[in-house]
BALOBA-1460 file (C-alpha; in Angstrom, 3 decimals):
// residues 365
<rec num="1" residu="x" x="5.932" y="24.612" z="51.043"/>
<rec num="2" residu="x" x="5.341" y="21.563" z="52.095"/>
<rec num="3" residu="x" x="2.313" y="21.154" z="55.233"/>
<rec num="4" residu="x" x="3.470" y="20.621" z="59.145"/>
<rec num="5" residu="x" x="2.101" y="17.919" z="61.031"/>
<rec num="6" residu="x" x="2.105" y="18.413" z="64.559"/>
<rec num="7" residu="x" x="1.466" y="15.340" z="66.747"/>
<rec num="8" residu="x" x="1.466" y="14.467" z="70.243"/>
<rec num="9" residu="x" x="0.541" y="11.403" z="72.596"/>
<rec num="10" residu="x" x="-3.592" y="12.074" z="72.385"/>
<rec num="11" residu="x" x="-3.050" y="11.344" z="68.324"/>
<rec num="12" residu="x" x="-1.423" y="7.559" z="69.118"/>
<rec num="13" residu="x" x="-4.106" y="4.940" z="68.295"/>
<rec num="14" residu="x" x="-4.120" y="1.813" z="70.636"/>
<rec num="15" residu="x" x="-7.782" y="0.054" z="69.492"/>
<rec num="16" residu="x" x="-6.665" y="-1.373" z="66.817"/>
<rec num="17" residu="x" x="-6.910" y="-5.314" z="65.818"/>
<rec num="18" residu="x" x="-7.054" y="-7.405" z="63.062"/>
<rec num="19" residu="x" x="-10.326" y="-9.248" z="61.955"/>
<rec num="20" residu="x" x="-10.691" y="-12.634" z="63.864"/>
<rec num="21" residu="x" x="-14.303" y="-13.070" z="63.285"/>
<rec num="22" residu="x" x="-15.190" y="-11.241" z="66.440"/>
<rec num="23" residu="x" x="-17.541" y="-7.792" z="66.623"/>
<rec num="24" residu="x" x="-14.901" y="-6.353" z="68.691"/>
<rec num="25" residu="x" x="-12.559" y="-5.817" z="65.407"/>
<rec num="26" residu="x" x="-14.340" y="-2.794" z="63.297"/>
<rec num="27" residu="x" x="-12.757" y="-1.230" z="60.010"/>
<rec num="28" residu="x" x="-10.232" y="1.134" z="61.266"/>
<rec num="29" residu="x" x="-11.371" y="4.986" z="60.582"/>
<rec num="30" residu="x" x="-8.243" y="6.649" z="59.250"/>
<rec num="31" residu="x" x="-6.615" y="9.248" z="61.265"/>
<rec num="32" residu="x" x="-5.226" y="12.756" z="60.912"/>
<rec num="33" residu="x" x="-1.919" y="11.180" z="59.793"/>
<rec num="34" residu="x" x="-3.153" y="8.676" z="57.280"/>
<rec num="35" residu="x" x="-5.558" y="10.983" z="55.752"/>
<rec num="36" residu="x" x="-3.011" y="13.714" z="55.249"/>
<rec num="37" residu="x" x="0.174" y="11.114" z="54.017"/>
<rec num="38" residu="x" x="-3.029" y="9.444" z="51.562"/>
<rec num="39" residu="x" x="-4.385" y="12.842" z="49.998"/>
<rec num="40" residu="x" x="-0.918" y="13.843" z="49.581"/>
<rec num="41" residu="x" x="0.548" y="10.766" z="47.914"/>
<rec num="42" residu="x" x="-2.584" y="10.535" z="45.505"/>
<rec num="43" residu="x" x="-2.181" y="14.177" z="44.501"/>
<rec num="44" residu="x" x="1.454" y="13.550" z="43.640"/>
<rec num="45" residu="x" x="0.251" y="10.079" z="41.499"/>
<rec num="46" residu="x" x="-2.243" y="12.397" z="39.840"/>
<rec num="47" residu="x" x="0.043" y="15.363" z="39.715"/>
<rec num="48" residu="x" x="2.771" y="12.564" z="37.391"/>
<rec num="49" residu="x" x="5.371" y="12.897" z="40.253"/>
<rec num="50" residu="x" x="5.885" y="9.304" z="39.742"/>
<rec num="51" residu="x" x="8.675" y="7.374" z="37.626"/>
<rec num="52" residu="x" x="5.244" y="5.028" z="37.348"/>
<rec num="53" residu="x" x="1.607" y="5.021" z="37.873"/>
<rec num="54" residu="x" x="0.842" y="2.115" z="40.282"/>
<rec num="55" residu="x" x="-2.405" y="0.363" z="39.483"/>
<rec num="56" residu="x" x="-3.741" y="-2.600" z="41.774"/>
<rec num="57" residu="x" x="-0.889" y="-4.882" z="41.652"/>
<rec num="58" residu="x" x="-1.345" y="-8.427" z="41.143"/>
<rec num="59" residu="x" x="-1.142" y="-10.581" z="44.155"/>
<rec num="60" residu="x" x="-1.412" y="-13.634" z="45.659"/>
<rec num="61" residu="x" x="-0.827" y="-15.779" z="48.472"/>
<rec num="62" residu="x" x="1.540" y="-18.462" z="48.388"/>
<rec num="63" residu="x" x="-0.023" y="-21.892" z="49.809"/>
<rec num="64" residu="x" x="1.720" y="-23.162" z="52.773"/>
<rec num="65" residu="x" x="2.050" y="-22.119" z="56.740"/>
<rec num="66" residu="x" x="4.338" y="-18.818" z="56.284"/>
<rec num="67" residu="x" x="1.295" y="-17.380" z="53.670"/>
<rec num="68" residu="x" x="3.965" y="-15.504" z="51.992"/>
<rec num="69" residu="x" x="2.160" y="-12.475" z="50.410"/>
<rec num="70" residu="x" x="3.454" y="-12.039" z="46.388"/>
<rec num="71" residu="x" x="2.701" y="-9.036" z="44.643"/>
<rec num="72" residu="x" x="4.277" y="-8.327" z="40.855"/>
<rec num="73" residu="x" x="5.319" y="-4.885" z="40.214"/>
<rec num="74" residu="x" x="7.183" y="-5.191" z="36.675"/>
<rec num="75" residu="x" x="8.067" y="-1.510" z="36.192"/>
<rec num="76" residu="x" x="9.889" y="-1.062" z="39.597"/>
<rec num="77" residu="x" x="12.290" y="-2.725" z="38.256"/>
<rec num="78" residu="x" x="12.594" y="-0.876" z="35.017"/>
<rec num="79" residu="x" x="11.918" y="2.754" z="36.159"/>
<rec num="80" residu="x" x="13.944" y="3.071" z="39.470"/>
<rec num="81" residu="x" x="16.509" y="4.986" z="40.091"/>
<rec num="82" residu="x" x="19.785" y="3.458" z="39.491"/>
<rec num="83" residu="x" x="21.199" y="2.576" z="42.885"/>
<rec num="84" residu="x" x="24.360" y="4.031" z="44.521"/>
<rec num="85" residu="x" x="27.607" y="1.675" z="45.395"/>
<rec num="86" residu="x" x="27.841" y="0.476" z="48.933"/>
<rec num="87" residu="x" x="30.994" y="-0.560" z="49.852"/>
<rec num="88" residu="x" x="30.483" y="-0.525" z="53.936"/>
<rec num="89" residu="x" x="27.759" y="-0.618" z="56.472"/>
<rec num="90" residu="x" x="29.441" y="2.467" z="57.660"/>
<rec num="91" residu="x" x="29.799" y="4.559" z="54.514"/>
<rec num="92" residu="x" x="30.113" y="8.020" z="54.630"/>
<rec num="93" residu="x" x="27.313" y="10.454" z="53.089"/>
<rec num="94" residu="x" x="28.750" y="12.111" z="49.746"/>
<rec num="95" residu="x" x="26.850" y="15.437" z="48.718"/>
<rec num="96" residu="x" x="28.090" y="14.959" z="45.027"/>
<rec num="97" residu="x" x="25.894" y="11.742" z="44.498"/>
<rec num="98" residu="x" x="21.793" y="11.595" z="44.907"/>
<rec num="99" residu="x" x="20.694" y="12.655" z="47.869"/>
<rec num="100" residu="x" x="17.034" y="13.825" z="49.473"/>
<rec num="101" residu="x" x="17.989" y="17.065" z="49.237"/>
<rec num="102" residu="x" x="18.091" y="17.058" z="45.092"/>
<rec num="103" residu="x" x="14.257" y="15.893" z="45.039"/>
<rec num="104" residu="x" x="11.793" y="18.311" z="43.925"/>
<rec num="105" residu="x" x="10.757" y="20.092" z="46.764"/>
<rec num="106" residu="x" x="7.363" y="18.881" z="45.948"/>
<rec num="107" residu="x" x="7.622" y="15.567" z="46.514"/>
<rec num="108" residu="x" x="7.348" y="16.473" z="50.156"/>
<rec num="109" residu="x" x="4.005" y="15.775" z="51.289"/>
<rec num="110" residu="x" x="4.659" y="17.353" z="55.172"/>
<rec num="111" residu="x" x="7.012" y="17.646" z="57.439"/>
<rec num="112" residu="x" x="6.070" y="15.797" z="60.750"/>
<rec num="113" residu="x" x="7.178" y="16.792" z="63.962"/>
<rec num="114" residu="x" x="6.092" y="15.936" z="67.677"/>
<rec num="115" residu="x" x="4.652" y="19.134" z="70.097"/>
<rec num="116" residu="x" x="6.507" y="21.029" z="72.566"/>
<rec num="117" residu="x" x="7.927" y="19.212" z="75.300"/>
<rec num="118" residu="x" x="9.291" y="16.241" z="73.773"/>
<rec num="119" residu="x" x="13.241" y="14.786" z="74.438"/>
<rec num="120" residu="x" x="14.617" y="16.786" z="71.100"/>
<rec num="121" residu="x" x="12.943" y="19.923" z="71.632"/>
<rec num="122" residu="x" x="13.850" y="20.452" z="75.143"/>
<rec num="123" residu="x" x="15.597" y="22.355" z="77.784"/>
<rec num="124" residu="x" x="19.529" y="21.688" z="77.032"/>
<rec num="125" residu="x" x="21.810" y="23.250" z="79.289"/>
<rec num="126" residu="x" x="19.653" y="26.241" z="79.789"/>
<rec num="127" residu="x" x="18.383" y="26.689" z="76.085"/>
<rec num="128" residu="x" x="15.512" y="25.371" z="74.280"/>
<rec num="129" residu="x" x="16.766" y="23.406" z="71.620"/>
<rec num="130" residu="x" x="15.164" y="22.800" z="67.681"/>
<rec num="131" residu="x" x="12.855" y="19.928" z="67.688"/>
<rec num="132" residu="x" x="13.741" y="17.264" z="64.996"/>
<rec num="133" residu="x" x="11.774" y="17.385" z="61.857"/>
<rec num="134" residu="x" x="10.901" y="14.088" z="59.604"/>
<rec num="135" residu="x" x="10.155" y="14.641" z="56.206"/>
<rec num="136" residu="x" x="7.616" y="12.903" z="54.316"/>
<rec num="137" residu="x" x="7.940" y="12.435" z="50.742"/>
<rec num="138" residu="x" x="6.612" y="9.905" z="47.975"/>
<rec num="139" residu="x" x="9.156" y="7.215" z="46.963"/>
<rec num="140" residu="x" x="8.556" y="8.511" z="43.211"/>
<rec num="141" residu="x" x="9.178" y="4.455" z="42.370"/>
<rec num="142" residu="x" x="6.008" y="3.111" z="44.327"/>
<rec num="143" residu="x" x="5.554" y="-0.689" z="45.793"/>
<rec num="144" residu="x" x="2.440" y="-0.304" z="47.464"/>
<rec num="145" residu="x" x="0.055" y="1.796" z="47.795"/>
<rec num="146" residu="x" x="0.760" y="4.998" z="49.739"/>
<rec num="147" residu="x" x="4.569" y="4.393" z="49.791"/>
<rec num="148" residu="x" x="6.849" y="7.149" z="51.153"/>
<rec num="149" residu="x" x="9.958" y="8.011" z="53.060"/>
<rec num="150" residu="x" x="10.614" y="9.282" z="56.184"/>
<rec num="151" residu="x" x="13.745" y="11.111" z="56.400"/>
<rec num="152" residu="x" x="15.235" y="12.764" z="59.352"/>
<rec num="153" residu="x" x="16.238" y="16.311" z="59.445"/>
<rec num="154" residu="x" x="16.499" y="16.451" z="55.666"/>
<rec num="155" residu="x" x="19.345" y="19.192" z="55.384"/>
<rec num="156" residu="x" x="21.352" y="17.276" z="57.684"/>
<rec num="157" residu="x" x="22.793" y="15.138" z="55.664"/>
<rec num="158" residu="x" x="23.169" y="11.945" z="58.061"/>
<rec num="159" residu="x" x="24.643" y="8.800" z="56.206"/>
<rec num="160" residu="x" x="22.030" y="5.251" z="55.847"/>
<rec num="161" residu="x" x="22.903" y="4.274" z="59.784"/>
<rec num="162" residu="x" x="19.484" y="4.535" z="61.950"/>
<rec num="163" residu="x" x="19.595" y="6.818" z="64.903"/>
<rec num="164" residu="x" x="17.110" y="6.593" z="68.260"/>
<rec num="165" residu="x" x="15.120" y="9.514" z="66.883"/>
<rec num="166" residu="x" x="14.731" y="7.718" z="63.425"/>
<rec num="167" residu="x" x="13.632" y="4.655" z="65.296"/>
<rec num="168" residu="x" x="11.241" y="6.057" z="67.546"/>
<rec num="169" residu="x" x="9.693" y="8.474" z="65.230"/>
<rec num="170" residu="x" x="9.278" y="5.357" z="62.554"/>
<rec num="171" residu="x" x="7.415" y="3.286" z="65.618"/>
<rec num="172" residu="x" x="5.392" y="6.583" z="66.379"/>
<rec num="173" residu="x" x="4.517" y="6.630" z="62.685"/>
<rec num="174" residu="x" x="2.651" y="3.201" z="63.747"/>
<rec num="175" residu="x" x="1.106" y="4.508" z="66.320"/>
<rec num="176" residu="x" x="-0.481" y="7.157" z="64.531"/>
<rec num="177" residu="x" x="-2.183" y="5.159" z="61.797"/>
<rec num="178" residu="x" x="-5.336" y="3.194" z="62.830"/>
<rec num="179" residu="x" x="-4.800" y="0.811" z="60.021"/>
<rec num="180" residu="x" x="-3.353" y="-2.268" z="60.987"/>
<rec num="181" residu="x" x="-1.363" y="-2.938" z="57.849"/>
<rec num="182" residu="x" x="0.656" y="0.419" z="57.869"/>
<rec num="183" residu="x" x="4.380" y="-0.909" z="58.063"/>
<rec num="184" residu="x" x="7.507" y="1.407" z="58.327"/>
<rec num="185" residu="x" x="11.213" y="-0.643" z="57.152"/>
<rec num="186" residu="x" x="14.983" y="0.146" z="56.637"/>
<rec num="187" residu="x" x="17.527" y="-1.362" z="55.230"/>
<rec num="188" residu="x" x="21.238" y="-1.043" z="55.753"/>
<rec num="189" residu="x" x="24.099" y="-0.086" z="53.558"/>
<rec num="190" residu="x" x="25.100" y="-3.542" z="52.268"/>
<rec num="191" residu="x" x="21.399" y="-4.447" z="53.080"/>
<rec num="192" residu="x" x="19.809" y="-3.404" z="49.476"/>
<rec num="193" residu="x" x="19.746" y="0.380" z="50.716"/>
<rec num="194" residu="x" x="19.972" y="2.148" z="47.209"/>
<rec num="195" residu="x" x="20.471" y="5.529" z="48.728"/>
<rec num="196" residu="x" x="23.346" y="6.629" z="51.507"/>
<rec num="197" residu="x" x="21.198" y="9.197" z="52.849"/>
<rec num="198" residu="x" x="19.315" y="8.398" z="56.129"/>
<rec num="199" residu="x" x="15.863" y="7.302" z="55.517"/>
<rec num="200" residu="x" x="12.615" y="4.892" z="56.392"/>
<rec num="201" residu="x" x="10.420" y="3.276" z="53.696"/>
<rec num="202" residu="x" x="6.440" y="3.494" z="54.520"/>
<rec num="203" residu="x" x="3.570" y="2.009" z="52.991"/>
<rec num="204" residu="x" x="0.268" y="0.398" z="53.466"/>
<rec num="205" residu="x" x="-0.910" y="-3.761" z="52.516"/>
<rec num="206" residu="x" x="-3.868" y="-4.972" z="52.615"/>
<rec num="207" residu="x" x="-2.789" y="-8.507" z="54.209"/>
<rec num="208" residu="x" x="-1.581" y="-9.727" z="57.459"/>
<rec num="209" residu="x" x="1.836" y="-10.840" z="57.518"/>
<rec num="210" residu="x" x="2.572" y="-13.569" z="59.932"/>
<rec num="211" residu="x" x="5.087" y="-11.505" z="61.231"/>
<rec num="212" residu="x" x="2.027" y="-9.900" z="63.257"/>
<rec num="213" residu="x" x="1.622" y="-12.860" z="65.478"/>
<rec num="214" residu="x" x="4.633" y="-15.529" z="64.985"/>
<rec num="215" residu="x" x="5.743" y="-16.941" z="68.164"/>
<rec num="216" residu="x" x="8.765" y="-15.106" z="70.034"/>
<rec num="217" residu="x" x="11.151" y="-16.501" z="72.436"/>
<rec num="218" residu="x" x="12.150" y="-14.107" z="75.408"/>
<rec num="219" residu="x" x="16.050" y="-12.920" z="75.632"/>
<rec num="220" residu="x" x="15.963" y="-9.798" z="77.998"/>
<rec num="221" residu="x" x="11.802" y="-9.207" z="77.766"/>
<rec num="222" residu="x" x="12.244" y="-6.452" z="80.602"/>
<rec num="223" residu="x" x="13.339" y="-4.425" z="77.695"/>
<rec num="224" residu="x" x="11.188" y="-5.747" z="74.910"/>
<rec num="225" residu="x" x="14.677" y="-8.042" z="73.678"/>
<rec num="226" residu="x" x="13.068" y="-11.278" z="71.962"/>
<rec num="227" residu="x" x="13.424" y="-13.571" z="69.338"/>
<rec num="228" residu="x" x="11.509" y="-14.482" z="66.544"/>
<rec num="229" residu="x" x="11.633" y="-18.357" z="66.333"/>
<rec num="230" residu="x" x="9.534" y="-18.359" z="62.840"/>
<rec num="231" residu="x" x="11.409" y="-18.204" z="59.932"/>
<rec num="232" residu="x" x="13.352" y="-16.323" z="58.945"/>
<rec num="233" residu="x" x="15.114" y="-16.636" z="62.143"/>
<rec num="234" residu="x" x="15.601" y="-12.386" z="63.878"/>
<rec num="235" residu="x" x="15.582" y="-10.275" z="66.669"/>
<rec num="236" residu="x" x="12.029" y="-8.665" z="67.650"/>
<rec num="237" residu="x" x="11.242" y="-5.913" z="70.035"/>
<rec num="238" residu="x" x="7.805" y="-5.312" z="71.334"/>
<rec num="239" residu="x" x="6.638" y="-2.180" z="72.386"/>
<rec num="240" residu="x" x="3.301" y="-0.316" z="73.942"/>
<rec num="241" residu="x" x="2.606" y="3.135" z="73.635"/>
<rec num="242" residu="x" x="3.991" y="3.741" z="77.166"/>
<rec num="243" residu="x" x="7.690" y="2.616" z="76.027"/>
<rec num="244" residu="x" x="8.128" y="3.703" z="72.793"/>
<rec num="245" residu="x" x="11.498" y="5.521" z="73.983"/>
<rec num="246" residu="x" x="13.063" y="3.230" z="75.946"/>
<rec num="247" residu="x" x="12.534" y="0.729" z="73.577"/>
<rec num="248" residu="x" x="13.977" y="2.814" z="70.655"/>
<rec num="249" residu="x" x="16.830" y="3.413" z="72.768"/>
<rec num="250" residu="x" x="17.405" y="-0.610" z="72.645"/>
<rec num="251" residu="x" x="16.483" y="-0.804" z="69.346"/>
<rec num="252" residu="x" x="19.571" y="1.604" z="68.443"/>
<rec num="253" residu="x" x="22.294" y="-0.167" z="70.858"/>
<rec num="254" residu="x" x="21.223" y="-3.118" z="68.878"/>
<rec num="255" residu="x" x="22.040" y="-1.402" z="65.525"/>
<rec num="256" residu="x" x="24.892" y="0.559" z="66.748"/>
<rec num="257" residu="x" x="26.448" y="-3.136" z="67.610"/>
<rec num="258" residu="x" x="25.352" y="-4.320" z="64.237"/>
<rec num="259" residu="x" x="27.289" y="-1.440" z="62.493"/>
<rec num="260" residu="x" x="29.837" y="-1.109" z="64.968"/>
<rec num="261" residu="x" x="31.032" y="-5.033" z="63.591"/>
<rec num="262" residu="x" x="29.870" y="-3.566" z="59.878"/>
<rec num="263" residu="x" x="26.960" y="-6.192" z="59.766"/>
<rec num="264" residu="x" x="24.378" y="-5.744" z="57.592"/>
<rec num="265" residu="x" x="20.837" y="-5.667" z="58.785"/>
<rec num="266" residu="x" x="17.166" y="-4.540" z="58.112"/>
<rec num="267" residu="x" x="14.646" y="-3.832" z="60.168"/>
<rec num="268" residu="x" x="10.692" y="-4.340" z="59.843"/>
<rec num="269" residu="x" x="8.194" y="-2.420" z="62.212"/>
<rec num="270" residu="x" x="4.160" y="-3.401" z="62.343"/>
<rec num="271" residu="x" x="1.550" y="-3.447" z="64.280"/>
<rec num="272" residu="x" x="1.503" y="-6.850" z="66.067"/>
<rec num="273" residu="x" x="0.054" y="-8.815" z="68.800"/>
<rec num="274" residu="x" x="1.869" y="-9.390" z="72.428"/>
<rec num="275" residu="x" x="4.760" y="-11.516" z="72.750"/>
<rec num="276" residu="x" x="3.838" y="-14.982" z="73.896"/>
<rec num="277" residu="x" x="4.653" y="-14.890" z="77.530"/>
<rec num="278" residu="x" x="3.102" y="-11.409" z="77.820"/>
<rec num="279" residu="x" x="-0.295" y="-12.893" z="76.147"/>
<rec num="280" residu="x" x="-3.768" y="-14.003" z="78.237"/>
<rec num="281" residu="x" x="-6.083" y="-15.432" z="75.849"/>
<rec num="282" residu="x" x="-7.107" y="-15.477" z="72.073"/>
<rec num="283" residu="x" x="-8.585" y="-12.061" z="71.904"/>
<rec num="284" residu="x" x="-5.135" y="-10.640" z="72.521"/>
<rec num="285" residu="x" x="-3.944" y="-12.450" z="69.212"/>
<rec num="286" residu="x" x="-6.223" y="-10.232" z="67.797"/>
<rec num="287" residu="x" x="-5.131" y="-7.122" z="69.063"/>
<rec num="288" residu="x" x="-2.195" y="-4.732" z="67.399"/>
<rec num="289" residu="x" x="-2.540" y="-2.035" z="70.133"/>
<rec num="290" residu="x" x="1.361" y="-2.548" z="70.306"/>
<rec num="291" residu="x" x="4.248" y="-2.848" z="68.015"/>
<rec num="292" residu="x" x="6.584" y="-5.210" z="66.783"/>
<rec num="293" residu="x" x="10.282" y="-4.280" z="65.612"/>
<rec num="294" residu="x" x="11.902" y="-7.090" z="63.739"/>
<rec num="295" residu="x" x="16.197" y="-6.772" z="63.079"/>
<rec num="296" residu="x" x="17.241" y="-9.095" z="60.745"/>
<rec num="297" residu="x" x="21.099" y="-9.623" z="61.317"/>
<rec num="298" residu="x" x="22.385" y="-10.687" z="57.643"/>
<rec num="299" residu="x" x="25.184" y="-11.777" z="55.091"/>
<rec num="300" residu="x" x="26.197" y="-7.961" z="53.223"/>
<rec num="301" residu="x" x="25.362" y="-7.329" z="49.565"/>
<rec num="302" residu="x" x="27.958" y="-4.611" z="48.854"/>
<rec num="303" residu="x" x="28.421" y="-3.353" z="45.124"/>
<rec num="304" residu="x" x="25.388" y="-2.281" z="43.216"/>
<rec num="305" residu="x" x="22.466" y="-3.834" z="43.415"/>
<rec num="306" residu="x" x="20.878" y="-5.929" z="40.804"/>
<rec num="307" residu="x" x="17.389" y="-4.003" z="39.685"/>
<rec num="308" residu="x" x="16.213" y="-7.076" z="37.660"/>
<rec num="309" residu="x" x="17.000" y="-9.859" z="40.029"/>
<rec num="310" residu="x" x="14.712" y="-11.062" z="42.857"/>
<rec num="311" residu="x" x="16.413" y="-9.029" z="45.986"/>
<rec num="312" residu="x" x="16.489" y="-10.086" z="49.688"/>
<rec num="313" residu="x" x="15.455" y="-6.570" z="51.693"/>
<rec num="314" residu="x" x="13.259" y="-5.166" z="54.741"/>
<rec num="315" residu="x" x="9.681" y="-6.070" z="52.714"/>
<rec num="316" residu="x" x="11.188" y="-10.207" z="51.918"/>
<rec num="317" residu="x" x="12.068" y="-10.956" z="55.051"/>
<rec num="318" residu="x" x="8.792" y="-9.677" z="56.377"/>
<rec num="319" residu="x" x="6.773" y="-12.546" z="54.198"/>
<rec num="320" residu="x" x="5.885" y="-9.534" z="51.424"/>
<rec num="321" residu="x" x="7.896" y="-10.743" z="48.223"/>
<rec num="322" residu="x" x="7.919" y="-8.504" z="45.093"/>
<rec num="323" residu="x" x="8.528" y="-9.809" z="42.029"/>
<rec num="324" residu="x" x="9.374" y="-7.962" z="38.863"/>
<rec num="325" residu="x" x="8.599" y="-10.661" z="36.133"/>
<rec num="326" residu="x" x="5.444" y="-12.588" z="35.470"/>
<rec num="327" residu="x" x="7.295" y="-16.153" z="35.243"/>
<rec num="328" residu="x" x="8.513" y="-15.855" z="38.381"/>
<rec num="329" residu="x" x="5.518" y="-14.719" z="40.343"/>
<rec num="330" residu="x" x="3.554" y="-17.385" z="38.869"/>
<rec num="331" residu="x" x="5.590" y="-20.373" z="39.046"/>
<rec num="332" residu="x" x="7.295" y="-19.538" z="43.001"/>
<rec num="333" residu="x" x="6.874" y="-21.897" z="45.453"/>
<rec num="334" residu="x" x="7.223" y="-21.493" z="49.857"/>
<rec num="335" residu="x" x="9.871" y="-23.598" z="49.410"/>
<rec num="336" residu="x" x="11.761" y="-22.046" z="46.774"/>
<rec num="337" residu="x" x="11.400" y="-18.875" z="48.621"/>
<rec num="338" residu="x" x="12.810" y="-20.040" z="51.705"/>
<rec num="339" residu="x" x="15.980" y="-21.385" z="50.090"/>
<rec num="340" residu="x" x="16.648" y="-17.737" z="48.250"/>
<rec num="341" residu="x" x="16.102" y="-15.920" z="51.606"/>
<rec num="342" residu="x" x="18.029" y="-18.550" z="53.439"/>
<rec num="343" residu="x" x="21.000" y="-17.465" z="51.404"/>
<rec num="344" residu="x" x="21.227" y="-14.368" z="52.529"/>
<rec num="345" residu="x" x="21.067" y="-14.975" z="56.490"/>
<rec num="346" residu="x" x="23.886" y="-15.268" z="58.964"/>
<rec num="347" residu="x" x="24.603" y="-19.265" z="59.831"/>
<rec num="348" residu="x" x="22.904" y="-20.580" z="62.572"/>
<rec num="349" residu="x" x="26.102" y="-20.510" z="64.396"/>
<rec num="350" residu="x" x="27.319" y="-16.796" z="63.961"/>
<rec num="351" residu="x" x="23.718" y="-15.712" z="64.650"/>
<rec num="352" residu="x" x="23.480" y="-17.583" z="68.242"/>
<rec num="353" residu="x" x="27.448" y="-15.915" z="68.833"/>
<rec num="354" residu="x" x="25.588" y="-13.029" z="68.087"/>
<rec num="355" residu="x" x="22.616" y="-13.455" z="70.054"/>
<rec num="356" residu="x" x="25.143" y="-14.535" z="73.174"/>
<rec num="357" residu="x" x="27.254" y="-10.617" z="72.574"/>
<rec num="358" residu="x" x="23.547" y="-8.990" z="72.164"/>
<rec num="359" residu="x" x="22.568" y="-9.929" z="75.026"/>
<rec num="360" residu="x" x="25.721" y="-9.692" z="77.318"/>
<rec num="361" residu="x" x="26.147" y="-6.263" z="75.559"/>
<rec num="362" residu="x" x="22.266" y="-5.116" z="76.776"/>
<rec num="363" residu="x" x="22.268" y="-6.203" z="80.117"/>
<rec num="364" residu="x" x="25.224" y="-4.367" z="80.862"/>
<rec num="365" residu="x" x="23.969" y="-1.609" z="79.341"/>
């Protein structure tokens, strides 16, 4: 059976910052949660739960403002599991293909779930309802170091399409690691999602992304609506610990829209500094006591997807690039990246057409 993690708002970390020189940024002491998701994931590497055994991977960063980070992981790409064919954004969940339920039951490190008194396990109409659980298991084909999946209410069966409670539990998940490169991602059906059954990808780096600090231009900043002006060209939310649920709420009209118009789109969530208008001085550059949601609106990759080839997902767009053959890691280039991740975004025109309905469609709201 696997272990049950009970959090609540006294286990959120807010100190956190990255290193700027400064005594004020200390090496982060891992929590409850990271210490329990680590233990477990190493047990299962030593255990052979893994299609792989990930040693350090190579890496490097690429010379040039973004500092793409470039990591090779060669057997990813020869021992993962073949992925399903997407045909929609909106596909429906088949029980006859792969799904989280036909894992090994130990695989599951814990199953994670937020004390009494929270939205899902409330008072409705009269009754006190079953709090949502979020399953933790090892992504058996690792990318990083401590990679897992969280996946909602496991039995339910809920197709690839993100709901408010995956959204806000993968932002808590932030919250309740004190190490600043802890990331949580998803990617869409016809956004190099290999499995149609809902779930969030998690895993630790051991490099800043510039995503952390890039500059952000306000669109409706009352609700944490921005976007990122860096490339490659987004939406970002920003949130605080005191509105984590109202911003997940946005977060998920923004995705309902996206799949609603069967648009394809991932979605990137780190620790990061304050938007710029919301920013005093330097030392809050420094600081990740928040957290940054990036969407990336995008052209759809339906069919299956292409193990071997150099794929455009949730970890690419967030300036961590994994390659899975030596030539290619060694001879890339910042420009050469740009121009394959270019390829896969909407045009400048039916992204601003889509930033105009966005925000229309959220002040209204």
């Amino acid at each position: 059976m696997p272990l049950h993690f009970v959090y609540s708002h006294q286990d959120f970390i807010t100190n956190v910052c990255r290193a700027d020189g400064s005594s004020s940024c200390v090496a982060p002491t891992p929590t409850k949660f990271d210490t329990i998701l680590q233990a477990g994931w190493k047990d299962r590497m030593d255990r052979g739960f893994f299609r792989y055994h990930l040693s350090d991977v190579e890496t490097r960063i690429l010379p040039g403002p973004h500092k793409f980070v470039t990591q090779l992981n060669v057997k990813r790409a020869q021992e993962k599991r073949k992925p399903q064919e997407i045909l929609s954004v909106q596909q429906e969940f088949n029980d006859k293909l792969f799904n989280f339920n036909k894992i090994n039951p130990e695989e599951i490190i814990f199953e994670a779930m937020k004390d009494a008194g929270w939205g899902p396990g409330a008072l409705e109409n009269g009754k006190l309802q079953q709090p949502c659980r979020m399953s933790v298991m090892v992504n058996v084909s690792p990318l990083e170091f401590g990679h897992c999946l969280l996946v909602p209410d496991l039995e339910h069966c809920l197709p690839q399409v993100l709901t408010a409670f995956a959204i806000q539990v993968g932002i808590e998940s932030v919250l309740l690691s004190s190490n600043p490169g802890f990331h949580v991602g998803f990617n869409s059906l016809g956004a190099l999602a290999s499995v149609n059954h809902l779930h969030l990808h998690v895993y630790y780096l051991n490099h800043e992304l510039r995503l952390e600090s890039a500059s952000l231009e306000p669109l409706l900043p009352e609700k944490g609506f921005y976007r990122l002006t860096d490339f490659p060209i987004g939406f970002m939310f920003y949130t605080e610990l005191d509105c984590v649920e109202k911003v997940a709420s946005v977060v998920c009209q923004v995705t309902d829209f996206l799949v609603a118009g069967n648009v394809a789109h991932n979605l990137f969530m780190t620790r990061g500094c304050p938007p710029n208008d919301r920013m005093q001085n330097e030392m809050e550059r420094a600081s990740r006591a928040g957290v940054r949601i990036a969407v990336w609106p995008r052209k759809s990759c339906f069919g299956v997807k292409d193990q071997s080839a150099f794929n455009i997902a949730l970890c690419e767009l967030a300036g961590h690039l994994l390659f899975k053959n030596k030539q290619d890691f060694d001879l890339t280039s910042e420009e050469h990246i740009i121009g394959i991740i270019q390829k896969y975004l909407l045009p400048d025109a039916e992204f601003s057409s889509l930033e105009q309905q966005l925000t229309h469609y959220l002040r209204d709201a």
